[in-house]
C-alpha positions in Angstrom: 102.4 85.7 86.9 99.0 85.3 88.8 98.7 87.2 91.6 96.6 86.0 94.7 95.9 88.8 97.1 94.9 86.1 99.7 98.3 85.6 100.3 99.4 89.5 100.0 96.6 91.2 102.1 97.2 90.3 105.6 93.8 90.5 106.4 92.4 87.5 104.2 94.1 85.8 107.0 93.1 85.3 110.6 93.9 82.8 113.7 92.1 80.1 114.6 90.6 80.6 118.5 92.1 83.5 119.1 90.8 87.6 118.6 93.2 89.7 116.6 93.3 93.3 115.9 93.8 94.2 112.2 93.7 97.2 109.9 91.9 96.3 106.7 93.3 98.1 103.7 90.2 100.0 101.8 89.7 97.9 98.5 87.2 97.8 96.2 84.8 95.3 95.2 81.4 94.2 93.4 78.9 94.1 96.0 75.1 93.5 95.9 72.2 94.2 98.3 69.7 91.7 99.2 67.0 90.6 101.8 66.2 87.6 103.6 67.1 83.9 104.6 70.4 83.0 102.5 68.8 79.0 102.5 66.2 80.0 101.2 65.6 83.8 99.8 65.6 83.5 95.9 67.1 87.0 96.1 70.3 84.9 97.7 70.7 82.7 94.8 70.2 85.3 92.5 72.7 87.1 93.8 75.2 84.5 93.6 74.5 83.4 90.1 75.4 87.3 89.1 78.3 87.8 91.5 80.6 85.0 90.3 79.7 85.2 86.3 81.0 89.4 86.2 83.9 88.7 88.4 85.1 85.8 86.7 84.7 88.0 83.4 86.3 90.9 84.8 89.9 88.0 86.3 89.9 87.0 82.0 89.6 90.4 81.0 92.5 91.8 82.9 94.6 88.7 82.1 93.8 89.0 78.5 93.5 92.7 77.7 95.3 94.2 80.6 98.0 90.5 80.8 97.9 91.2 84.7 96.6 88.1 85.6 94.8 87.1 89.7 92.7 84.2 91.3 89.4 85.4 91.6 88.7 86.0 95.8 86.5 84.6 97.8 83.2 85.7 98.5 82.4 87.6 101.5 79.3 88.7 103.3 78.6 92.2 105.1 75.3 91.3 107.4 73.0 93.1 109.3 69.9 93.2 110.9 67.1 96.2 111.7 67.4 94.1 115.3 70.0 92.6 115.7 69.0 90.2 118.3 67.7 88.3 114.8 71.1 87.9 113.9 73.2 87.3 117.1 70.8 85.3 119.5 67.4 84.4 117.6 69.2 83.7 114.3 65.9 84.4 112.6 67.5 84.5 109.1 64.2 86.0 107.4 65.2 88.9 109.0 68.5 89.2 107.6 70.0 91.8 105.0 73.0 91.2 103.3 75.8 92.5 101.0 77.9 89.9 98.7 81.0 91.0 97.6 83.9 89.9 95.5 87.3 92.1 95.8 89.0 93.1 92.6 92.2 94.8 92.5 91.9 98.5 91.9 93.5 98.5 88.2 90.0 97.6 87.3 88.3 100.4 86.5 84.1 101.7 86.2 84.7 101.0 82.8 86.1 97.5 82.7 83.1 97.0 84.9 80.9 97.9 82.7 82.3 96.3 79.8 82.1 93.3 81.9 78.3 93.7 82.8 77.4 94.1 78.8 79.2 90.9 77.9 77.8 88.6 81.1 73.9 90.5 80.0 74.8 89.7 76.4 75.1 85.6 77.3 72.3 85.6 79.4 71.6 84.0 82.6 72.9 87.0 85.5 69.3 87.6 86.8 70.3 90.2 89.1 72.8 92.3 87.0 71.4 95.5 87.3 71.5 95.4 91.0 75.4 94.9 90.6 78.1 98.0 91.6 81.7 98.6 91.8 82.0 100.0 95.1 85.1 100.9 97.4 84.9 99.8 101.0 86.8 101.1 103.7 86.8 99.0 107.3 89.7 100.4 108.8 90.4 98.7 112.6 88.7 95.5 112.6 88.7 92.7 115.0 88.3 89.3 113.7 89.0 85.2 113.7 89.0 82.3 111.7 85.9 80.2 112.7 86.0 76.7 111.8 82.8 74.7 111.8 79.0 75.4 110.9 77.5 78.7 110.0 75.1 78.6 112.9 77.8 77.8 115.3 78.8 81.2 115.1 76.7 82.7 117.6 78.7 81.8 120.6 81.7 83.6 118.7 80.1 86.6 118.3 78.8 87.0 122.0 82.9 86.2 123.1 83.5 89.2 120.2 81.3 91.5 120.8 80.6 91.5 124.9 83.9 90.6 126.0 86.7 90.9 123.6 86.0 94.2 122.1 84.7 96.4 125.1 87.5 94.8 127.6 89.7 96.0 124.7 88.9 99.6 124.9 87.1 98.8 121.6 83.5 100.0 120.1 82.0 98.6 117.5 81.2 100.6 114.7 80.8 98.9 111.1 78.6 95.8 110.2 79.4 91.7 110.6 81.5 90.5 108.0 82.5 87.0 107.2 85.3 86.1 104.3 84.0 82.8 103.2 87.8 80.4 102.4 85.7 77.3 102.1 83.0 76.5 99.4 80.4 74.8 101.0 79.4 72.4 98.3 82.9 70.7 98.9 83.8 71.0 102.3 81.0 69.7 105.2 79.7 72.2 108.1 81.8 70.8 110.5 85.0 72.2 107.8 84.3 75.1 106.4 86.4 77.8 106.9 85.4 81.5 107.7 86.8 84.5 108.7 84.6 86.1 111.0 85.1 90.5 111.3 83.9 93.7 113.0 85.1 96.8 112.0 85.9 98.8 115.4 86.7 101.8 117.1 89.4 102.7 120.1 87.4 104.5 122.7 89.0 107.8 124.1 90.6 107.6 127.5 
């Protein structure tokens, strides 16, 4: 029976136009670093051509060799910027750093991994495998919602998030931007794409 966490975690889910308070379980995933304009940075594409060949390796290996069969999850995005006036008001991309992620479910372990990474190196075509990990991420208290629409339209979402709902909240942010990517943008248009839109958080002390 194929498993797909999207449906079992309840925070791969989120409300349209409306804030929510979560508490992300800490899961692991394959992440990789990168610098730069996601349109345009080579370091973007790379990154995408080696995140989706060793996750997709790792869903057939577990369904074959381990027969516990899932749907491979979307990708998601931790952002950040050394100002981060580049990333909420200028949107000055080039400035951007980014994580990409893929969440796997914690029966695979370091060394599926890496018997995952020699067979996707051994076919060629992963130009950024050695900047791959396995990596456990733990988010705790998030706030978050489903944004519906463009990636640049985002910015007035983020001001609601960060100056209104969180601090009139008795919240603090603490962790980086995250966004859960439900729609793939070659098939969906701007105006459709799907996105979950996060902030890890803090309660502040009375």
């Amino acid at each position: 029976m194929k498993i797909d966490f999207k449906k079992q975690i309840g925070s791969y889910s989120a409300p349209r136009g409306r804030f929510s308070v979560v508490t992300v379980p800490v899961m692991q995933f394959l992440m990789i670093d990168g610098h730069g304009d996601p349109n345009t940075a080579q370091a973007y594409d790379d990154a995408l051509k080696t995140i989706y060949p060793v996750a997709y390796k790792l869903k057939f290996f577990s369904k074959t060799e381990l027969d516990r069969d899932y749907t491979v999850m979307p990708l998601e995005g931790v952002w950040w910027a050394e100002d981060m006036e580049a990333f909420t008001n200028a949107r000055d991309k080039s400035q951007w750093d980014w994580t990409l992620m893929i969440m796997v479910p914690d029966w695979i372990t370091p060394e599926h991994y890496e018997a995952a990474r020699e067979t996707v190196a051994s076919k060629g075509g992963a130009p950024s495998l050695n900047a791959v990990r396995l990596e456990r991420l733990d988010e705790g208290l998030s706030v978050q919602i489903l944004h519906v629409g463009s990636y640049d339209d985002e910015a007035a979402v983020l001001y609601e998030m960060h100056n209104r709902f969180i601090p009139d909240n008795g919240l603090r942010m603490t962790g980086r931007h995250h966004e859960i990517y439900l729609s793939d943008p070659r098939r969906a248009g701007p105006d459709k794409l799907k996105t979950i839109v996060r902030q890890p958080v803090a309660r502040l002390r009375e």
